[in-house]
N, CA and C of each residue as an Amber inpcrd file, in Angstrom:
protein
   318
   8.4310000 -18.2860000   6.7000000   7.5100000 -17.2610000   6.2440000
   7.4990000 -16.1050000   7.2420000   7.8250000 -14.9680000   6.7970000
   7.3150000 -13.6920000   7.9630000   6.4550000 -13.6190000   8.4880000
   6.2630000 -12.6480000   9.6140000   4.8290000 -12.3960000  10.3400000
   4.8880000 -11.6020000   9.5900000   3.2020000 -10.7650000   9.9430000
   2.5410000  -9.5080000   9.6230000   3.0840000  -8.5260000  10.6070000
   2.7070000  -7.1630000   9.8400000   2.4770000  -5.9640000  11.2260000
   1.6470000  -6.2410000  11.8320000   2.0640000  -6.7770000  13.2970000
   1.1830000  -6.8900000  14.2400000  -0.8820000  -5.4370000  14.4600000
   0.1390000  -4.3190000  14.0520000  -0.9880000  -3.4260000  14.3310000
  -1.7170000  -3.2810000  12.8430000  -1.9970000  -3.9190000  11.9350000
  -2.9200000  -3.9010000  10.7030000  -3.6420000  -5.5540000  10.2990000
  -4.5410000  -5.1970000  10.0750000  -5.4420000  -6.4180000   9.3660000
  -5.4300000  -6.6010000   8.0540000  -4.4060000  -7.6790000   7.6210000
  -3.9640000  -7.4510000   6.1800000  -4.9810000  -8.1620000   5.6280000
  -5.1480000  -9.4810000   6.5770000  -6.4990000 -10.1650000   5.5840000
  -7.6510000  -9.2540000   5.7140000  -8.3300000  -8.6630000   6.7710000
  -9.7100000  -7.6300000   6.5420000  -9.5100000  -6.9350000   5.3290000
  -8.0700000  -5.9490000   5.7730000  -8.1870000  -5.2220000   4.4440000
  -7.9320000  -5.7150000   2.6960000  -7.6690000  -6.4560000   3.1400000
  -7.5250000  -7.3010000   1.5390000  -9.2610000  -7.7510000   1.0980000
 -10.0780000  -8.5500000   2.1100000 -10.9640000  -8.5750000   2.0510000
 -11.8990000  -7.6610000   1.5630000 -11.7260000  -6.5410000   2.2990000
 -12.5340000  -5.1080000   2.2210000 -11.9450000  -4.7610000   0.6640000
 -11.4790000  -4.7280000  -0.1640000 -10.7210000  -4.0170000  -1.1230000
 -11.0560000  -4.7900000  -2.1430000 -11.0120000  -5.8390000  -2.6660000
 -11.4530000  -6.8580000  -3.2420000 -10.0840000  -7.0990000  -4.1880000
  -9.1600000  -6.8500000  -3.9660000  -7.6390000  -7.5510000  -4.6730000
  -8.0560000  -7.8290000  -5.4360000  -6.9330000  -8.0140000  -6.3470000
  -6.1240000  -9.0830000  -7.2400000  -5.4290000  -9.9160000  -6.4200000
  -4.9260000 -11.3690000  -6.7790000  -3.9090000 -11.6320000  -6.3470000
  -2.9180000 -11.5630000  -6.1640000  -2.1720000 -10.2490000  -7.5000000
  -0.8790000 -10.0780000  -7.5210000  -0.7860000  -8.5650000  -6.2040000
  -1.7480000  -7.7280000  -6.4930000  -2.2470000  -6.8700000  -5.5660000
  -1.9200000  -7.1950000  -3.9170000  -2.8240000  -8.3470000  -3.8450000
  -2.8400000  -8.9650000  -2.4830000  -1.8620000  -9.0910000  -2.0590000
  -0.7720000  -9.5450000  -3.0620000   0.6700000 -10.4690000  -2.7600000
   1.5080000  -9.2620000  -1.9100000   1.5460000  -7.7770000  -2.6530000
   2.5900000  -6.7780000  -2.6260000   1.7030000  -6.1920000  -1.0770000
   0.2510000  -5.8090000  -0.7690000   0.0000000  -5.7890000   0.6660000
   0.4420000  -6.9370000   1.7490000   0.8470000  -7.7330000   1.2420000
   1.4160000  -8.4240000   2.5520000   3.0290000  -8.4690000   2.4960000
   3.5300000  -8.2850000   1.5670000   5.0260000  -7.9440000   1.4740000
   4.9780000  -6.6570000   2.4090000   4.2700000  -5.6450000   1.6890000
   4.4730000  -4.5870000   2.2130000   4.6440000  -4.2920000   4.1160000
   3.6350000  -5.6080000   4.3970000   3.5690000  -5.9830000   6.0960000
   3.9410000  -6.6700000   6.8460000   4.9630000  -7.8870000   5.7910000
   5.7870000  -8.8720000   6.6810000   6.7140000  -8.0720000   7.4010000
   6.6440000  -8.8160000   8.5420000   7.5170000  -8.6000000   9.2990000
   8.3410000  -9.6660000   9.7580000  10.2290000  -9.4330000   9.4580000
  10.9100000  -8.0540000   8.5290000  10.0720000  -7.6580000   7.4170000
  10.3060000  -6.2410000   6.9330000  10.0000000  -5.8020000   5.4670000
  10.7710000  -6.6340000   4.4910000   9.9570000  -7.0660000   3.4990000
  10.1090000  -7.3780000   2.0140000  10.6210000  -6.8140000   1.7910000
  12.4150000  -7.1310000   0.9350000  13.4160000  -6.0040000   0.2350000
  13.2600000  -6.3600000  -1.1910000  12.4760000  -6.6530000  -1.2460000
  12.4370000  -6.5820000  -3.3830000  11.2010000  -6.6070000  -3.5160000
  10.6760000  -5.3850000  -3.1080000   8.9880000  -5.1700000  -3.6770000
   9.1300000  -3.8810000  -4.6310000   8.8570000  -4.4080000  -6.0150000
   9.0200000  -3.6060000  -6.8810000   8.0460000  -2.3390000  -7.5470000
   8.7950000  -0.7800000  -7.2830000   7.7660000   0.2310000  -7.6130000
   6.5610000   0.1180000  -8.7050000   6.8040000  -0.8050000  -9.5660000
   6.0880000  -1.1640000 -10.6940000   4.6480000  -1.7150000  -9.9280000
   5.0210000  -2.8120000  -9.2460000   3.6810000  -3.2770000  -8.6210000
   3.1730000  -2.4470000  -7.4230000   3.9330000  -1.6970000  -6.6420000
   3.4120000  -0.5750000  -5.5030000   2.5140000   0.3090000  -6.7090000
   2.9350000   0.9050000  -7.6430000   2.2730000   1.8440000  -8.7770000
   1.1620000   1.0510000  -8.7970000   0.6920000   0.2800000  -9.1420000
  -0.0180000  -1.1430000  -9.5960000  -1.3800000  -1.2280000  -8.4530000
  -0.6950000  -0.9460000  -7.2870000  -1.5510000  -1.3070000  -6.1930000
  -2.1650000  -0.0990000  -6.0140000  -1.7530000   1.0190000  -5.9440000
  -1.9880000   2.2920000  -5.5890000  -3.1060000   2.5610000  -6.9600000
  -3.1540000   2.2820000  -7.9700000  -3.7560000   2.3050000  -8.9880000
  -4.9310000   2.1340000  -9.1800000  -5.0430000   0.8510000  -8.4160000
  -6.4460000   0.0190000  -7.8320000  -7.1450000   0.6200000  -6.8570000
  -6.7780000   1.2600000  -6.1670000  -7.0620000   1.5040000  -4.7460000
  -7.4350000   2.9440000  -4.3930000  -6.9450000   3.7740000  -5.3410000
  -7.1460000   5.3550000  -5.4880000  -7.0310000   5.8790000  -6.4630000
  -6.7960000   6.8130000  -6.0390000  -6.6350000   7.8170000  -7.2730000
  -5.3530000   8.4110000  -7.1880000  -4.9980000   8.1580000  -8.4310000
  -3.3340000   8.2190000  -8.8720000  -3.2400000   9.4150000  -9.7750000
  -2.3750000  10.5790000  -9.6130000  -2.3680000  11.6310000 -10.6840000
  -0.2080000  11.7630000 -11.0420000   0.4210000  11.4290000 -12.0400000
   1.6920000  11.7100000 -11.9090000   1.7370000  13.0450000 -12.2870000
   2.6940000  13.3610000 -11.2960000   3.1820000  15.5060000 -11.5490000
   3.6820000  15.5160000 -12.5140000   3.8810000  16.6780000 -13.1620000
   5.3190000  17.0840000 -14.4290000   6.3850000  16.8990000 -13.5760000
   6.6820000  16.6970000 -12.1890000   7.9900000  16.4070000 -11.4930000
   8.1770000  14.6490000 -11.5080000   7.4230000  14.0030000 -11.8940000
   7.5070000  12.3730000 -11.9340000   7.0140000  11.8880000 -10.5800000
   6.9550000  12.7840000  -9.5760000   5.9460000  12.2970000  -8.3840000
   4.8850000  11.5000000  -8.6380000   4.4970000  10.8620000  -7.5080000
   2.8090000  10.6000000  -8.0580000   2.1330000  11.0590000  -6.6940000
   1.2830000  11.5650000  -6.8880000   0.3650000  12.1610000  -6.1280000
  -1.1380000  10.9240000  -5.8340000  -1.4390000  10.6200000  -4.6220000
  -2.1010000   9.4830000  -4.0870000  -2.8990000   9.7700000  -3.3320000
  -4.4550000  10.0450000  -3.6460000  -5.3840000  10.2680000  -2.8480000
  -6.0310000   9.0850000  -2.6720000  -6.1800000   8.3690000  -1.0110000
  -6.4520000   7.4380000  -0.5300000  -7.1550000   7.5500000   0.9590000
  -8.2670000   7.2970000   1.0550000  -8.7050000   7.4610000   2.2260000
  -9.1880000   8.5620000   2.5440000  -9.3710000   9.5840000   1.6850000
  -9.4880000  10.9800000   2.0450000  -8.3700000  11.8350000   2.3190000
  -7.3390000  11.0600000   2.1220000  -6.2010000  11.7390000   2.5320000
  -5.0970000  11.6380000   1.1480000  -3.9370000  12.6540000   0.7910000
  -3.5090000  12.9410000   0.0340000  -1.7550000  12.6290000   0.4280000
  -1.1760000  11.5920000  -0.3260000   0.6060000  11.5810000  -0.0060000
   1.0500000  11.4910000  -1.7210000   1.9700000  12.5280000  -1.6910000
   3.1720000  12.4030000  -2.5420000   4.2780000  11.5620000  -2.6360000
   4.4540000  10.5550000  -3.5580000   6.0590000   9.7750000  -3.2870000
   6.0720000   9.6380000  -4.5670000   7.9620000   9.9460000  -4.6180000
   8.5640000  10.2010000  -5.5070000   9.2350000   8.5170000  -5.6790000
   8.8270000   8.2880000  -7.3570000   9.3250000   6.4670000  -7.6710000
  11.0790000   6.7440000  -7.0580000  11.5690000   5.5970000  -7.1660000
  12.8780000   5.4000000  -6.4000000  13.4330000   5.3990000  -7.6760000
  14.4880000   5.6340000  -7.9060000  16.2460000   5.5960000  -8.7150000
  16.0870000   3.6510000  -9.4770000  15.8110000   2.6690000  -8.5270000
  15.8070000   1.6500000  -8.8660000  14.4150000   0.7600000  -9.1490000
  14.3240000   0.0350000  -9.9460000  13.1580000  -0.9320000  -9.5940000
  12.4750000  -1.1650000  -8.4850000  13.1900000  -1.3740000  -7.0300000
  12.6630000  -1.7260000  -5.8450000  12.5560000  -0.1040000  -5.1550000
  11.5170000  -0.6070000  -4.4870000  11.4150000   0.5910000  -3.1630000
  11.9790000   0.3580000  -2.1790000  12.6010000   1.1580000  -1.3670000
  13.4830000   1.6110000   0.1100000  12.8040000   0.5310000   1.2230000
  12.9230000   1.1250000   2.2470000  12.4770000   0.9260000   3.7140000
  12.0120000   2.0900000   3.9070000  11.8400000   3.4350000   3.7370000
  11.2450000   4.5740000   3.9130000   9.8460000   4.2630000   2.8680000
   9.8540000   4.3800000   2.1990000   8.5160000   3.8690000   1.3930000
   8.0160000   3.2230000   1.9480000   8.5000000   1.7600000   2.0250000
   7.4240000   0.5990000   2.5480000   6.8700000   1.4500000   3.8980000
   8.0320000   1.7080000   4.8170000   7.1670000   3.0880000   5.9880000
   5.8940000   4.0220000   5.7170000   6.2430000   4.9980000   4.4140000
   5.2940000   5.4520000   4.1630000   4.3060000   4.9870000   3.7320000
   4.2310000   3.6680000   2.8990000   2.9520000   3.3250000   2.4550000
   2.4510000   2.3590000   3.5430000   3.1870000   1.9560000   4.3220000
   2.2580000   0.6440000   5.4170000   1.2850000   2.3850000   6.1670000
   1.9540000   3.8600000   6.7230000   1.1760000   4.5730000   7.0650000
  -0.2010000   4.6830000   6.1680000   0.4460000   5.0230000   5.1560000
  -0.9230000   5.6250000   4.3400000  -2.1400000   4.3210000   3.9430000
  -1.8360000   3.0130000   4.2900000  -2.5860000   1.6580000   3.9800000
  -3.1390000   1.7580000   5.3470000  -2.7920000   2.1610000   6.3800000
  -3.0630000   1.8430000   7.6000000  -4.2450000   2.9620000   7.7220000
  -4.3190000   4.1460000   7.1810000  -4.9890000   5.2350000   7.5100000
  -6.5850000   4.8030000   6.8070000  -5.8890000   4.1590000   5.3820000
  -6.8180000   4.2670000   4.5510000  -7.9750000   2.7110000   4.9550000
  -7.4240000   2.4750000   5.9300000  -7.9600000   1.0620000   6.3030000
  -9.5540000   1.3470000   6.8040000  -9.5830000   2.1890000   7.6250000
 -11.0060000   2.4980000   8.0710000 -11.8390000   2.8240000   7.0030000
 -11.5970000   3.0870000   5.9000000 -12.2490000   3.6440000   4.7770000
 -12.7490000   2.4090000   4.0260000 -12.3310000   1.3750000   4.1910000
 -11.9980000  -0.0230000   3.1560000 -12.5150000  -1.1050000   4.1430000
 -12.5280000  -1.4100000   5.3710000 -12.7780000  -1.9040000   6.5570000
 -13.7610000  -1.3320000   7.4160000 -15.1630000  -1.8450000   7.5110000
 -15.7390000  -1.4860000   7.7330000 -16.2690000  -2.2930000   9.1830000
 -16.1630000  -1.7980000  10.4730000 -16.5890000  -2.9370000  11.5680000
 -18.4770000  -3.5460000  11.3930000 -18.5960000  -4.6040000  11.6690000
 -19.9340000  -4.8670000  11.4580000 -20.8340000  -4.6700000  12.7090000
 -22.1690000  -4.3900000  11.9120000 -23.1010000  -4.1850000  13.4740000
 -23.9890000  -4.4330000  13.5840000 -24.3200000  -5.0320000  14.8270000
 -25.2690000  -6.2970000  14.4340000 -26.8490000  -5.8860000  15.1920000
């Protein structure tokens, strides 16, 4: 079984977010470490769906406001997503973590 990215809390943030299971499944693909090479744009779409706000361009982009913050990615040529994706989205999961993850105080 892979590790995680050491620098993200996949269970907090899964916690904080309230998943699906199939949801859940593609955030920890997305963070094993090695990267998951058959995580399919269908379920990244899927996750991003749940989680924000999703608008597709007339260019087939999708536009992803998450966290307060706004990323463009363009679906891939194939079913699966790259290693540049999984990059960009472990950033933009990582950003959006403080938003979803909340420290407790006692």
């Amino acid at each position: 079984m892979a590790e995680t990215h050491p620098a993200f809390d996949v269970d907090g943030f899964i916690a904080a977010t309230d998943l699906n299971s199939d949801h859940q499944a593609v955030v920890r693909r997305l963070f094993a470490h090695p990267p998951s090479e058959n995580i399919e744009w269908r379920q990244v779409r899927s996750l991003l769906d749940s989680l924000g706000a999703v608008t597709e361009e007339h260019n087939g982009k999708l536009r992803v406001e998450l966290g307060g913050e706004v990323e463009v990615l363009e679906p891939p040529r194939g079913k699966d997503i790259d290693r540049q994706m999984i990059v960009d989205l472990r950033r933009m999961l990582s950003r959006a973590n403080d938003v979803f993850v909340r420290p407790v105080r006692l």
